[in-house]
C-alpha positions as CSV (number, residue, x, y, z in Angstrom):
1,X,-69.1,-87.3,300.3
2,X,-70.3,-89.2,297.1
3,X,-73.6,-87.8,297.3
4,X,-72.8,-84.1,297.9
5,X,-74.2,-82.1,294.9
6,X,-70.4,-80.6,295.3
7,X,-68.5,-83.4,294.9
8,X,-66.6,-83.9,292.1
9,X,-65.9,-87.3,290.2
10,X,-62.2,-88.3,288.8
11,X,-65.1,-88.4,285.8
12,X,-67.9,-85.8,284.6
13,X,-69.8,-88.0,282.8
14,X,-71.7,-87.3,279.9
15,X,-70.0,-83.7,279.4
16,X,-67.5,-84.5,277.9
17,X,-67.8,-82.3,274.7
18,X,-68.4,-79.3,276.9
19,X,-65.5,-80.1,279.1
20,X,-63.5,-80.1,275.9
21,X,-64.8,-76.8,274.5
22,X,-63.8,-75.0,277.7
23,X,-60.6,-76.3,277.5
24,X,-60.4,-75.1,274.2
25,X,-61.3,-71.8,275.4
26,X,-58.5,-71.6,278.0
27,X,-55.4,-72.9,275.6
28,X,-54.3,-69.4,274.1
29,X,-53.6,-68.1,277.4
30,X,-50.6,-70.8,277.5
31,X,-49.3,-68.7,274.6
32,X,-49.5,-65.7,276.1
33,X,-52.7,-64.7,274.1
34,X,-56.1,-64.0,275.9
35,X,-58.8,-66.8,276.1
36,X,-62.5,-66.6,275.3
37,X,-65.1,-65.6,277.4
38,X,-67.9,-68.3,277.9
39,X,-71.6,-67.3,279.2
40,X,-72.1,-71.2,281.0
41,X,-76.2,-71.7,280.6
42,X,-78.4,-74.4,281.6
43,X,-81.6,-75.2,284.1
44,X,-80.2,-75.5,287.4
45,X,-78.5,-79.3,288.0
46,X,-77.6,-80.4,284.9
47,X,-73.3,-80.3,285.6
48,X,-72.5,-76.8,284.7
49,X,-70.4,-75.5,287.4
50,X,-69.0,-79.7,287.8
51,X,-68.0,-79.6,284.5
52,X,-66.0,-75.6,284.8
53,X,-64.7,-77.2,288.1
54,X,-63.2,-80.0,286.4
55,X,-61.3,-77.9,284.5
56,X,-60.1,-75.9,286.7
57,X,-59.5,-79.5,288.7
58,X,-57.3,-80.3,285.4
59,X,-55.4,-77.6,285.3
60,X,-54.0,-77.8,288.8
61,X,-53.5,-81.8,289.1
62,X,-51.2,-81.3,285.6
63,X,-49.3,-78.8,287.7
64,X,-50.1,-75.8,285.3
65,X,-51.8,-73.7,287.8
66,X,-48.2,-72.0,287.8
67,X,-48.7,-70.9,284.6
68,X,-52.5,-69.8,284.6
69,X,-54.0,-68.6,287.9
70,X,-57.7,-70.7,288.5
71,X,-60.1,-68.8,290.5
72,X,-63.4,-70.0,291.0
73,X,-66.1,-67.7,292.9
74,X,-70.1,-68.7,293.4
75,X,-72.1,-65.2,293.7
76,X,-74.4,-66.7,295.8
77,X,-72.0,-66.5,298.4
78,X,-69.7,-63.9,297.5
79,X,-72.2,-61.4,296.1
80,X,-70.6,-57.9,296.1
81,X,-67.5,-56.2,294.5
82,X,-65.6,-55.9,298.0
83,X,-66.6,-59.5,299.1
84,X,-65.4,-61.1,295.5
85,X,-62.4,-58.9,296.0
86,X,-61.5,-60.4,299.4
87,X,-62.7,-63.7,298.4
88,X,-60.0,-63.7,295.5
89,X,-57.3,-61.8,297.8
90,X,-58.0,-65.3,300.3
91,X,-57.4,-67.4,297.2
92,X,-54.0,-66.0,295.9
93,X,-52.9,-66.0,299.6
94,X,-53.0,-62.4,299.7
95,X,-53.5,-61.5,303.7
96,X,-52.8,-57.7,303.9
97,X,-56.7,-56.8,303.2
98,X,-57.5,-55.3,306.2
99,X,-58.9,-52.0,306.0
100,X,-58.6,-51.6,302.6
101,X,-61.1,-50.2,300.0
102,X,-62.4,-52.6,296.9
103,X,-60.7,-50.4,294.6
104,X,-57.2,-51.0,296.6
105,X,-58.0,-54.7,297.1
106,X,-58.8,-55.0,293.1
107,X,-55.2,-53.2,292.4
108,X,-53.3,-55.8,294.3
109,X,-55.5,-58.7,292.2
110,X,-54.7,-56.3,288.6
111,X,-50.9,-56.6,290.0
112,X,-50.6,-60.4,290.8
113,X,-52.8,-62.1,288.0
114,X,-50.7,-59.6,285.3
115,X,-48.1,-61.6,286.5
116,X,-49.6,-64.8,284.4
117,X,-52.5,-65.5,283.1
118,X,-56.0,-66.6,284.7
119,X,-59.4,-68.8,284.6
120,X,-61.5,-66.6,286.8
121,X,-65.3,-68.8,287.4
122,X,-68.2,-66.6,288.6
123,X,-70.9,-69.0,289.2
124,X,-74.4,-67.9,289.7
125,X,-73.3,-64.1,288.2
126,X,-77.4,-63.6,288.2
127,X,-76.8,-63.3,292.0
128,X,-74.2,-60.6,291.6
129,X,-75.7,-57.0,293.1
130,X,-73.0,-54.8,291.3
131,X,-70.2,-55.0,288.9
132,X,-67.5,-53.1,289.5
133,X,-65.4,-56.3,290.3
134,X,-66.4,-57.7,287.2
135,X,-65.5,-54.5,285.2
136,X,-61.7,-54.0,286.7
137,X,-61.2,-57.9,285.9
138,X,-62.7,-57.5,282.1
139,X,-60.7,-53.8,281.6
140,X,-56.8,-54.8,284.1
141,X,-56.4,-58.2,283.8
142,X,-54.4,-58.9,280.4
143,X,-54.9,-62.5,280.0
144,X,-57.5,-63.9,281.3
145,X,-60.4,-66.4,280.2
146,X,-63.5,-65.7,282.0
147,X,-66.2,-68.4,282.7
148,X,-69.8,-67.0,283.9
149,X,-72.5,-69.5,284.8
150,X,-75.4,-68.7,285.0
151,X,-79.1,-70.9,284.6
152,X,-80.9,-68.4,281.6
153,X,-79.5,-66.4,279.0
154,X,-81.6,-63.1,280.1
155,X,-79.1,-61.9,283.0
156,X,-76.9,-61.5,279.9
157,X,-79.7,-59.8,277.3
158,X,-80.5,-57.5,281.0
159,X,-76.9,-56.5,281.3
160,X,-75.9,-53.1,280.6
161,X,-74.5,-52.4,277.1
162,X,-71.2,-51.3,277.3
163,X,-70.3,-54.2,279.8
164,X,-71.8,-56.3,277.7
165,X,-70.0,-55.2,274.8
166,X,-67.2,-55.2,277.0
167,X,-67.4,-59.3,277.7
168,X,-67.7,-60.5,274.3
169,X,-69.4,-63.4,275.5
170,X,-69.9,-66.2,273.5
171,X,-72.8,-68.5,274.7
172,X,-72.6,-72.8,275.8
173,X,-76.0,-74.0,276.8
174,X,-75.6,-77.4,278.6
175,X,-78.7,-79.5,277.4
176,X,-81.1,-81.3,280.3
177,X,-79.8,-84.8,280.6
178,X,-81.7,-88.2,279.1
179,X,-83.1,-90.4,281.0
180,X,-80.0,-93.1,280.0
181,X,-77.5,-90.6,281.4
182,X,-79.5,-89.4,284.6
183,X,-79.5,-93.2,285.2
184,X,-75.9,-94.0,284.5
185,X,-74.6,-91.0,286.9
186,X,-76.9,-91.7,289.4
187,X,-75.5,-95.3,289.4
188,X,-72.0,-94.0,289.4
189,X,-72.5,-92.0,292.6
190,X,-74.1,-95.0,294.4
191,X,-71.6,-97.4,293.9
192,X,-69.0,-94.9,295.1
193,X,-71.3,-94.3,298.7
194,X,-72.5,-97.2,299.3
195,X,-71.7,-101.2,299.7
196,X,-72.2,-103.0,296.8
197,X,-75.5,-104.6,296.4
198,X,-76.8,-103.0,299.6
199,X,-79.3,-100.6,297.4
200,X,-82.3,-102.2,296.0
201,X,-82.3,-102.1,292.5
202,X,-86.3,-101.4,292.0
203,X,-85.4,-98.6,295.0
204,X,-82.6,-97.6,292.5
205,X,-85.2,-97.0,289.8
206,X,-88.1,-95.4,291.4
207,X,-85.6,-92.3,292.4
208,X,-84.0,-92.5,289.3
209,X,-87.4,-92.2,287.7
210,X,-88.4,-89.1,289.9
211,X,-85.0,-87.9,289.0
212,X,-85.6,-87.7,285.2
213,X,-89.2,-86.7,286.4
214,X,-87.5,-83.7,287.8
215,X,-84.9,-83.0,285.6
216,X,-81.9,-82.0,288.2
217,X,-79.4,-84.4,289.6
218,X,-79.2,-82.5,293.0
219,X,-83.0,-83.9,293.1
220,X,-81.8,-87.1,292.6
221,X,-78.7,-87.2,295.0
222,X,-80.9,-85.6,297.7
223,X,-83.4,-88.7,297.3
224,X,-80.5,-91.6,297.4
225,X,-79.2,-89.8,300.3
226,X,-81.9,-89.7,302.3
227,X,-83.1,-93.2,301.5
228,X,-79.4,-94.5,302.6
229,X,-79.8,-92.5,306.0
230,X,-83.5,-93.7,306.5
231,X,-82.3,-97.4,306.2
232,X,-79.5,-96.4,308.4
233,X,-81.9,-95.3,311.5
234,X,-83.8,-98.6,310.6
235,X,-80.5,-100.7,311.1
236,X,-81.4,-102.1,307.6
237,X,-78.2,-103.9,305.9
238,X,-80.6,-103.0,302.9
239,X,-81.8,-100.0,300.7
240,X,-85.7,-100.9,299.7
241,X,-88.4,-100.0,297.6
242,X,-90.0,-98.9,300.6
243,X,-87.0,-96.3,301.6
244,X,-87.6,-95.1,298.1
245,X,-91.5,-93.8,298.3
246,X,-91.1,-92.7,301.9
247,X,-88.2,-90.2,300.9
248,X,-90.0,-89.2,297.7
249,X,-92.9,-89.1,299.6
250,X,-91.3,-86.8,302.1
251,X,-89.7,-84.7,298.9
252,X,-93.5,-83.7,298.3
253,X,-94.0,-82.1,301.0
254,X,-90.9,-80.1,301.0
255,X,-89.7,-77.5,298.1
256,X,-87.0,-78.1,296.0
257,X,-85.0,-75.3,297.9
258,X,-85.4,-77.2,301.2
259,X,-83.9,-80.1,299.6
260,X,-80.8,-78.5,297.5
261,X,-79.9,-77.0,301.2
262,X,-79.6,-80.7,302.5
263,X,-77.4,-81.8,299.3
């Protein structure tokens, strides 16, 4: 759905220059060289892990997923060695996991991505409890280019030394967005969910406003969401100003978490 926080356009807007430095960072591994590895930072909802997915989107609708392996993991989720290991295992189609140990499951993954080369994503790494998964990947994968995201730079400065040494990170820090832009995407996504001209314009702008006001976009799809279902229960053809402030209204009384669960 359009206003899922997960969705992903046909275009990331406004990111374009990131989008195109990742890229860069992937390219050598088409020449058999390894890529870079890229620290993704950035207060939360401001298109990091869209604009990584969109690569990785790239890579497998131009059909060169045969050549470079994408894997994308969030932490939050998969937030051990054994359960990354399994999770990647479920990715490359890999079924004979039963029973085995991390360390065998990570020797099957050393085996197959050796093969090629690899994009491995590990959203939210700040969420990760240990990093043995992470080590074998850095120390037996050949080629790879490794993307971690992550909101602040300190899970990186907090990281032990030799792993750290290890990733050779270097650093992209997505800026917050302007109010023109958090306007312009907001736009896009309504006028992919809903009829056109059924959302009030100065309904439009009040959650836009808050949006800016709040500085993440999952805020701001959250809000048009739940303004489009509250005019749904109304049996109103129309979005209003008044479906605006009761939703906001309603976001003030909740925490942010509450809402980024609904998105």
């Amino acid at each position: 759905f359009a206003l899922d926080f997960d969705y992903l356009p046909k275009l990331i807007q406004f990111r374009e220059q990131e989008q195109s430095y990742l890229a860069d960072c992937i390219k050598p591994l088409f020449n058999n060289s390894t890529g870079k590895n890229i620290l993704v930072t950035g207060r939360p909802g401001i298109g990091k892990s869209a604009a990584v997915r969109f690569v990785l989107r790239e890579l497998e609708e131009k059909g060169l997923n045969d050549k470079v392996i994408p894997i994308y993991i969030n932490c939050w989720k998969f937030d051990t060695s054994f359960k990354i290991a399994n999770e990647i295992c479920e990715q490359i189609n890999y079924k004979f996991t039963h029973n085995k140990r991390t360390d065998e499951l990570m020797k099957v993954i050393e085996s197959y991505f050796n093969k090629k080369s690899s994009v491995i994503v590990l959203d939210e790494i700040d969420k990760l409890k240990d990093f043995d998964a992470l080590y074998t990947l850095l120390e037996g994968i050949h080629r790879k280019t490794i993307f971690l995201i992550t909101n602040g730079k300190e899970w990186l400065i907090n990281l032990d030394q030799r792993l750290r040494s290890r990733l050779n990170v270097e650093d992209l820090e997505f800026k917050p967005y302007n109010k023109e832009e958090t306007f312009g995407i907001l736009n896009q996504r309504i006028e992919f969910a809903f009829v056109p001209n059924s959302f009030d314009k100065d309904a439009f702008n009040i959650i836009a406003e808050k949006c800016f006001e709040i500085g993440d976009i999952r805020m701001g799809l959250f809000l048009l969401k739940e303004a489009g279902e509250l005019a749904e229960q109304e049996s109103s053809k129309k979005i209003t100003i008044n479906h605006a402030k009761s939703v906001i209204e309603k976001l003030k009384n909740n925490t942010i978490k509450d809402a980024e669960e609904k998105v």
